[in-house]
C-alpha positions in Angstrom: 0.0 0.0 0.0 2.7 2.5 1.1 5.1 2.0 -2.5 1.5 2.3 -4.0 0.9 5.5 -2.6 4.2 6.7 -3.0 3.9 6.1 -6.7 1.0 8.2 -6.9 2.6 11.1 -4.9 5.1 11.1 -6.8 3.0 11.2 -10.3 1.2 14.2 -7.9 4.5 15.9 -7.8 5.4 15.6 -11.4 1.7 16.7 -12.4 2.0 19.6 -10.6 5.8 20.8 -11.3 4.2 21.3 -15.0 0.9 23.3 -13.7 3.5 24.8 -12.2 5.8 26.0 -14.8 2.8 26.6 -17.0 1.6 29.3 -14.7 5.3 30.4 -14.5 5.4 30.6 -18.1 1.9 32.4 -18.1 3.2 35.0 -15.4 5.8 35.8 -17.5 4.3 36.4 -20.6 1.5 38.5 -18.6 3.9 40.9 -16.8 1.3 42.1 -13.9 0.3 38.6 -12.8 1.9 36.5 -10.0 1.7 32.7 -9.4 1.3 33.6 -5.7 -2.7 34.1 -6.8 -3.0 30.5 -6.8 -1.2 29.4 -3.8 -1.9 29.7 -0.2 0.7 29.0 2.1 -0.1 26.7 5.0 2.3 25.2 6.2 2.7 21.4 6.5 2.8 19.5 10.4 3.8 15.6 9.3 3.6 14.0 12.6 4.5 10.0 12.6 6.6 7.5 15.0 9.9 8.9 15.3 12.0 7.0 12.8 9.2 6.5 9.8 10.3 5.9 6.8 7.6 8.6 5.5 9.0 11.2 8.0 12.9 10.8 6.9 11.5 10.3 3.1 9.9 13.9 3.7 13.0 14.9 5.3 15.2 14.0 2.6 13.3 15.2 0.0 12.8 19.0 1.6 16.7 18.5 1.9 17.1 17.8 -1.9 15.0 20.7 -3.4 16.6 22.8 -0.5 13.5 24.4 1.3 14.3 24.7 5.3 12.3 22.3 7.5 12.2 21.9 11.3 12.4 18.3 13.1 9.7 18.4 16.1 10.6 16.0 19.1 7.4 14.5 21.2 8.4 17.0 23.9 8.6 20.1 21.4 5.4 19.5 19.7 3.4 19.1 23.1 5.3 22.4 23.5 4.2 24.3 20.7 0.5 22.3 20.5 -0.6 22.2 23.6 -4.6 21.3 22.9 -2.8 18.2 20.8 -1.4 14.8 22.8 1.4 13.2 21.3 3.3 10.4 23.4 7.2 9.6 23.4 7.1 7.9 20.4 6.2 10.5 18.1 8.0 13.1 16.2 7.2 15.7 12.9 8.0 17.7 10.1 7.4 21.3 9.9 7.3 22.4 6.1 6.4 26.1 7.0 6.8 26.8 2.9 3.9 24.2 2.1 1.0 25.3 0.9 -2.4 24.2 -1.0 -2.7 25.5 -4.8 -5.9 26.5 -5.1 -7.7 24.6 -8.2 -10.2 26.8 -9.3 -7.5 29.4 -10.0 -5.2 27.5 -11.1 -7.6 25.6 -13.6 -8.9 29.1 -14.8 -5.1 30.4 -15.4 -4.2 27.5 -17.4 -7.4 28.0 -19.3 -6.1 31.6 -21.0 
């Protein structure tokens, strides 16, 4: 299930990195318009055991493509999430870059 479902987020990845340098492209020829219309930044929390493979996966690949990340021990995320519980076994990734595109803009700039 998990290679599965790393296939497909990796085809997710590759689908959008075109969107994405289409409405590059299309910002460029149209001086006045951003891509930042059809992204809102989030943030990303992936919380998991401490020592997933889907946590260092995440970790390696924010590494690769060079965006800054924070590791999150159990004791730092009860810290800075109090109303969550996490016991001793869990740690996280904090993407504070991540984001959601939003579709309905993106689907309209990619229909000019």
């Amino acid at each position: 299930m998990m290679n599965y479902l790393n296939v497909k987020l990796r085809m997710l990845r590759l689908y959008l990195s075109g969107v994405l340098t289409k409405l590059r492209q299309e910002a460029q020829f149209h001086k006045n318009a951003s891509l930042w219309f059809v992204f809102s930044k989030t943030g990303l929390l992936a919380v998991d055991k401490t020592g997933s493979k889907d946590l260092d996966d995440m970790r390696r690949s924010l590494e690769y493509v060079g965006v800054k990340y924070e590791m999150l021990s159990a004791p730092s995320l009860r810290a800075r999430y109090p109303s969550m519980s996490f016991d001793d076994s869990f740690s996280a990734v904090l993407d504070p870059t991540a984001g959601i595109l939003l579709a309905d803009k993106c689907l309209a700039a990619l229909q000019v």
